[in-house]
N, C-alpha and C positions, 0 to 999 in steps of 0.2 A: 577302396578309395584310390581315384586314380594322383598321377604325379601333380602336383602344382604347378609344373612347368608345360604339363598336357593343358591344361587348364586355361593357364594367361597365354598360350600359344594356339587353344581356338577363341579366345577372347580377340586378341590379335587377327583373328581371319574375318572374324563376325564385324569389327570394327571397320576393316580392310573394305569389307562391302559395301557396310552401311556408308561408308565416305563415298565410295567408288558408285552407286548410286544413290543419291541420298533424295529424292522421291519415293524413292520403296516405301510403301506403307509400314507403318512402323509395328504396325500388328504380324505383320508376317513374322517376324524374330521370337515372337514372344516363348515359345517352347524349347527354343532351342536354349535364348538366353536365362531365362528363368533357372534352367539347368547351370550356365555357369557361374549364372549370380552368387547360386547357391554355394556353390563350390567354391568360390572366391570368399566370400562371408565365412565361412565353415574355415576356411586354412588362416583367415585372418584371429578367428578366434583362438586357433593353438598356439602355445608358444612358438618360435621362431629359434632353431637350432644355429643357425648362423645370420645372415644379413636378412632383413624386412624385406620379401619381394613384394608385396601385396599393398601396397599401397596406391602404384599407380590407377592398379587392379581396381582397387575401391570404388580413386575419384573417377575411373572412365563406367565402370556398373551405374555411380549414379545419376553420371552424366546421362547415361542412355537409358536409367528407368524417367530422367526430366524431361528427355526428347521425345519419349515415346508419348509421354501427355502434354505436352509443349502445344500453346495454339500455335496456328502458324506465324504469327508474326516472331514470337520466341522461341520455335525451332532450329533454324539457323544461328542462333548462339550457345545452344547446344550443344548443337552438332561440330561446330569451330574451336567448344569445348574439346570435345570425344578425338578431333584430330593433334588435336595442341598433346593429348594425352599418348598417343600413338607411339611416338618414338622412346617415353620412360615406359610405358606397356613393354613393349619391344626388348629392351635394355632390363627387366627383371624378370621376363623367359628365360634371358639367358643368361644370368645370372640365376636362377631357381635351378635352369638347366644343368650348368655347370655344380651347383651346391650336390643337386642329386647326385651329379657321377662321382662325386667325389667321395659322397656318401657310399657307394656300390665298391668303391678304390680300395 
């Protein structure tokens, strides 16, 4: 089981993209993120030893399993979702970050 902080920090890159171009068809993701969905789903079920990171985590996974079947006219509020979520995504890497070193201290 890798770190949760590995985890919302490729969530965070996959996101990065998908903004950065957001034509990409949205099938191309789907192997990669299917993997961290899981991963985010699965950390949210354990208890939490100190502060909740995983929740940003949640609403941007569902954001982007909506976008990915979103007609186009719905896409774009989606996707305005998944960027809105960016910055709390962001802010509980490093926050999970810091939990883990602290845990190794």
């Amino acid at each position: 089981m890798k770190p949760l902080s590995q985890t919302l920090s490729s969530l965070v890159v996959l996101t990065e993209e998908m903004l950065a171009r957001p034509l990409l068809d949205p099938r191309s993701i789907a192997s990669h993120f299917a993997a961290i969905a899981a991963d985010v789903r699965a950390a949210e079920a354990r208890p939490a030893e100190g502060i909740r990171t995983t929740s940003a985590a949640l609403v941007t996974v569902t954001a982007i399993e909506e976008y990915r079947h979103a007609t186009n006219d719905r896409a774009p509020m989606w996707l305005m979702l998944i960027g809105a979520t960016l910055p709390l995504l962001r802010a509980a890497a490093f926050d999970a970050f810091n939990e883990e070193r602290q845990g190794r201290e």
